[in-house]
MDTraj code that builds the backbone (N, CA, C; nanometers):
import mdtraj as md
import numpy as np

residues = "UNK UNK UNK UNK UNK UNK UNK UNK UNK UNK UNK UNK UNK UNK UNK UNK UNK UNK UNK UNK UNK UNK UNK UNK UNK UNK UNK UNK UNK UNK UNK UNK UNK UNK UNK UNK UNK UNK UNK UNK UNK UNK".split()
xyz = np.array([
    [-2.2542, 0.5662, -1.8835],
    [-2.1128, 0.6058, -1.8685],
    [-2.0852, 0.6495, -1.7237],
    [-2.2024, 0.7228, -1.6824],
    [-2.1233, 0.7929, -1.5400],
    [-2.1527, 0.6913, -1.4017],
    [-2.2270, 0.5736, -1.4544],
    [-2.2842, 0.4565, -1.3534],
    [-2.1258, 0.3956, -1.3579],
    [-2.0891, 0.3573, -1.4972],
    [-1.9677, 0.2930, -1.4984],
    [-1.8889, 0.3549, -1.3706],
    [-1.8186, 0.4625, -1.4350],
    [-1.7411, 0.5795, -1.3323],
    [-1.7417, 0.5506, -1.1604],
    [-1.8469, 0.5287, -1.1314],
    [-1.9254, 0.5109, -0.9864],
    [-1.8789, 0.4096, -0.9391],
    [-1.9118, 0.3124, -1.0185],
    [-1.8645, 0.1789, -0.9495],
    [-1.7307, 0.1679, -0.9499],
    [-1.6752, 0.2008, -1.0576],
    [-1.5258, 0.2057, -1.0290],
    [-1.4656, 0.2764, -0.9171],
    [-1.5071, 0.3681, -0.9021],
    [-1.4458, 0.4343, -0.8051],
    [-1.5119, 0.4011, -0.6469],
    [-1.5711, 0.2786, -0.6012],
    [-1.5936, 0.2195, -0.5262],
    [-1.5231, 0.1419, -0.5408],
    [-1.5159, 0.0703, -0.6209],
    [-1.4070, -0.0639, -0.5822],
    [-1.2416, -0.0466, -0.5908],
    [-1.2366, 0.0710, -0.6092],
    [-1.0809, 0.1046, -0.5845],
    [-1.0613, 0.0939, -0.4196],
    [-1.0996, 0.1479, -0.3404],
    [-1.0753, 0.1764, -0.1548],
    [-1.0627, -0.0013, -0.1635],
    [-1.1296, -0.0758, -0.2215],
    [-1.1370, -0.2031, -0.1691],
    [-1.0083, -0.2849, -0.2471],
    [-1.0074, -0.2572, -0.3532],
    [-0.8333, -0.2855, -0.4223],
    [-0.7236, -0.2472, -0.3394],
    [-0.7579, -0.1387, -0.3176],
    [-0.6111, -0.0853, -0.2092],
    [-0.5954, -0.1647, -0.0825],
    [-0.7167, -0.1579, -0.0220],
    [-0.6950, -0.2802, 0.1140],
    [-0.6978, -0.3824, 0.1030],
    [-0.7256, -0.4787, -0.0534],
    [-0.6658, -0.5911, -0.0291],
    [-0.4772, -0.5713, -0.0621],
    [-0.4582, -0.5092, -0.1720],
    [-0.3049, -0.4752, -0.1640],
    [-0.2057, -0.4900, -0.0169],
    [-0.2950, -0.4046, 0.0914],
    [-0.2234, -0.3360, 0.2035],
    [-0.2260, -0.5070, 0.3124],
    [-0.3487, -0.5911, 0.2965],
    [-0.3715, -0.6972, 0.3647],
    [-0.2627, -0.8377, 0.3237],
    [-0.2266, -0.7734, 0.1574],
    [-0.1403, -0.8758, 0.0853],
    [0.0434, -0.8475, 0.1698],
    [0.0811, -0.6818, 0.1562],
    [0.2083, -0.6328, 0.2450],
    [0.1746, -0.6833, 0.3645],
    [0.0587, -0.6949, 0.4472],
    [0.0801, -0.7407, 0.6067],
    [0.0878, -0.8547, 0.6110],
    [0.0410, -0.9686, 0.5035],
    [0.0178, -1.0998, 0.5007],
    [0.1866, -1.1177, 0.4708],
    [0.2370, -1.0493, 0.3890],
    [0.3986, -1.0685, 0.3452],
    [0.4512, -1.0455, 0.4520],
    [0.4428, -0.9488, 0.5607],
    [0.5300, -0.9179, 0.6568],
    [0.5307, -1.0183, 0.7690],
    [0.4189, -1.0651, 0.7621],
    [0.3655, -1.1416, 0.8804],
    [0.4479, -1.2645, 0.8783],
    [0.4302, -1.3056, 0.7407],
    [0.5658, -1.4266, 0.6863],
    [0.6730, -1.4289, 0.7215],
    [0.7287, -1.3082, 0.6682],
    [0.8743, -1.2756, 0.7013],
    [0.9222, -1.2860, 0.8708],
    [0.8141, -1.2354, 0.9119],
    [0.8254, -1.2169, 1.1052],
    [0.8403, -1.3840, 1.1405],
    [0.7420, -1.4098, 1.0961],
    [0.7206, -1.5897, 1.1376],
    [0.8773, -1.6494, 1.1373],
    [0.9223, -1.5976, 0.9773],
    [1.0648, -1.7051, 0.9156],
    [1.1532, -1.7084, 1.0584],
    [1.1355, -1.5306, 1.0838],
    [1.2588, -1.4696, 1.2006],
    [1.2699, -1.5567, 1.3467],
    [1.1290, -1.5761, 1.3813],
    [1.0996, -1.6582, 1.4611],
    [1.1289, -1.8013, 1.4646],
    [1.1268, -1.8649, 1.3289],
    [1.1168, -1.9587, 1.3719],
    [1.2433, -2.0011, 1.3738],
    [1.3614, -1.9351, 1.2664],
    [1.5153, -1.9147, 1.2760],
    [1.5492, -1.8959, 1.4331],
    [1.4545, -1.8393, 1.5402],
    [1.5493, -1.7675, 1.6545],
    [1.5040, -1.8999, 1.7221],
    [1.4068, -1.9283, 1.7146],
    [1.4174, -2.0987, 1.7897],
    [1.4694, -2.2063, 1.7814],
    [1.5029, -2.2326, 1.6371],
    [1.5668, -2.3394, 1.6133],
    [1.7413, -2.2990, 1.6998],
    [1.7624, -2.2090, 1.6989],
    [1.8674, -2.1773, 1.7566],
    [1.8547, -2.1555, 1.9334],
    [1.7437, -2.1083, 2.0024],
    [1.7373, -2.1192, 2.0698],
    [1.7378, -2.2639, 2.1442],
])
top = md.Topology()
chain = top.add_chain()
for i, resn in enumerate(residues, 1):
    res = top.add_residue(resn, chain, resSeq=i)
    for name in ("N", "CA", "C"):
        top.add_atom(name, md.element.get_by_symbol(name[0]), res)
traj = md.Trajectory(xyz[None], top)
């Protein structure tokens, strides 16, 4: 039971930073769209 516990609570820090890598991967998108909108106009 308390081995279980252990491991879980290791692989949470690593759940969260893929979460946080998934928001920068989203933002990063969004930045790109902005860009590539300001060129086509440029």
């Amino acid at each position: 039971m308390n081995n279980e516990v252990k491991k879980k609570r290791k692989q949470w820090p690593l759940v969260e930073q893929i979460a946080d890598d998934m928001k920068r991967i989203a933002d990063g998108m969004k930045q790109n769209k902005k860009r590539q909108k300001t060129n086509l106009h440029g």
